[in-house]
N, C-alpha and C positions, 0 to 999 in steps of 0.2 A: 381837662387835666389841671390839677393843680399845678400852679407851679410854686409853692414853697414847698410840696413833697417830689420830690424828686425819686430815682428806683433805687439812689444809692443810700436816703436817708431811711429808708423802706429798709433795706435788705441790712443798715446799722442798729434796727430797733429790733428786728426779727433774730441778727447774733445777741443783742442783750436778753433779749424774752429767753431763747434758750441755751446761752452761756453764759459768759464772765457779766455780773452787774455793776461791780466794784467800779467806783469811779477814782477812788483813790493809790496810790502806786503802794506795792506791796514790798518790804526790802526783807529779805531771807537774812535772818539774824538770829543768833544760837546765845540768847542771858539766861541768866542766872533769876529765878522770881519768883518769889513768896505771894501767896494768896491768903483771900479770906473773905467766905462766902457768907455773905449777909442779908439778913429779912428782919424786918423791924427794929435797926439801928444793933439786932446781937449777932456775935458773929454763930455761925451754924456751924463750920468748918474751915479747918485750916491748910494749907499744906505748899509743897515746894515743887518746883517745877522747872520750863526751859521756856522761852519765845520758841516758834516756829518760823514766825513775819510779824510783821508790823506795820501798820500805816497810819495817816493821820486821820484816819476813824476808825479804828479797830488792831484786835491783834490776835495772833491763835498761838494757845499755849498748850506745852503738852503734858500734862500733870498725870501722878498714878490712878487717878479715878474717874469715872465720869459726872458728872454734874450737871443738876435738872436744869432748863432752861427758862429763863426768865426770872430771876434772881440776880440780884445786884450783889458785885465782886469788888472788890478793892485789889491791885496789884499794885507789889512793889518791885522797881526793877532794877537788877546794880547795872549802871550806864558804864560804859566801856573809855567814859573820856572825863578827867578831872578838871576841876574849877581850878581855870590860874595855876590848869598843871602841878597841884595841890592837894583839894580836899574832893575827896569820893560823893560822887552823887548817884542818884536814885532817880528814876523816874515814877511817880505814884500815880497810877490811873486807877478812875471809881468808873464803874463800866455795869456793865448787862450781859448776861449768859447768853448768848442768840440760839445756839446750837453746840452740841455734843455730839462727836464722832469718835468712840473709843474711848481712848486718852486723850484727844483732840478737842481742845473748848475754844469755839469762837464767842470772842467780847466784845463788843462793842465797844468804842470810848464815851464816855459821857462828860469828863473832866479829868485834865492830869494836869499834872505840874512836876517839875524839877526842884528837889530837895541832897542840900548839904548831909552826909552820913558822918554820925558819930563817929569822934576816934579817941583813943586811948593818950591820955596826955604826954605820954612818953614819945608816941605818936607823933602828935603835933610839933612839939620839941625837936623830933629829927628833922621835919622836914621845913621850920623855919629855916634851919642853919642851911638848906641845900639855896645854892647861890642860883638869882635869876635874874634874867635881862644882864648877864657879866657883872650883877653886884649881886655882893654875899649881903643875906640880913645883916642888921646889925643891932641889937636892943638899945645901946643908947643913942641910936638914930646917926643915919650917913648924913657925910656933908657932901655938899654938893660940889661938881668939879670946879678947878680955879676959887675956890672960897675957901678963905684958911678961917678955924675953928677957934 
């Protein structure tokens, strides 16, 4: 008998052959994500859609169409939490088609990053004047406590 194989590391490689592979934790989240399926740097197709899940290799999204596998995707995604309680971000992931089930496209991540979303000047203007950390912006700059000006 070996003994670095044990029955119970046996009977942990026999549920991965025929169940869950996934090593990475899946969190159930419903965004908001724009796509655009791409082969040779042009995009092929475009279109809008929801997450399903997400993890830090992959994510399944549910779009109106199906989509061949093995083509490279770009997603962008509105992130549910602001920079500095501020400005809207994005999650952009460049990824791979693995599989299509329906409306269900599994991606694979290949590269993402976190990106600042454009806002409308007016925009930005409201939300300097919203006060943080118990002090209100100030354009010609705060003085600091105990220090007279």
């Amino acid at each position: 008998m070996n003994p670095i194989r044990t029955g119970q590391s046996e009977k942990n490689e026999a549920e991965k052959i025929g169940g869950e592979r996934r090593t990475d934790r899946r969190y159930d989240i419903n965004l908001n994500v724009r796509w655009k399926l791409i082969r040779r740097r042009r995009v092929l197709e475009s279109g809008t859609g929801k997450t399903v899940d997400v993890s830090s290799g992959g994510l399944l999204i549910e779009i109106d169409r199906e989509l061949p596998s093995g083509l490279n995707i770009e997603l962008s995604i509105a992130w549910p939490v602001l920079l500095h309680d501020v400005a809207p971000l994005q999650l952009v992931v460049a990824g791979r088609v693995v599989r299509t089930t329906g409306q269900r496209v599994g991606v694979r991540m290949i590269q993402h990053e976190f990106r600042t979303v454009s806002m409308p000047a007016e925009r930005r203007a409201e939300l300097q004047m919203i006060p943080r950390n118990g002090m209100a912006a100030n354009a010609g700059g705060a003085s600091s406590p105990g220090k007279s000006n």
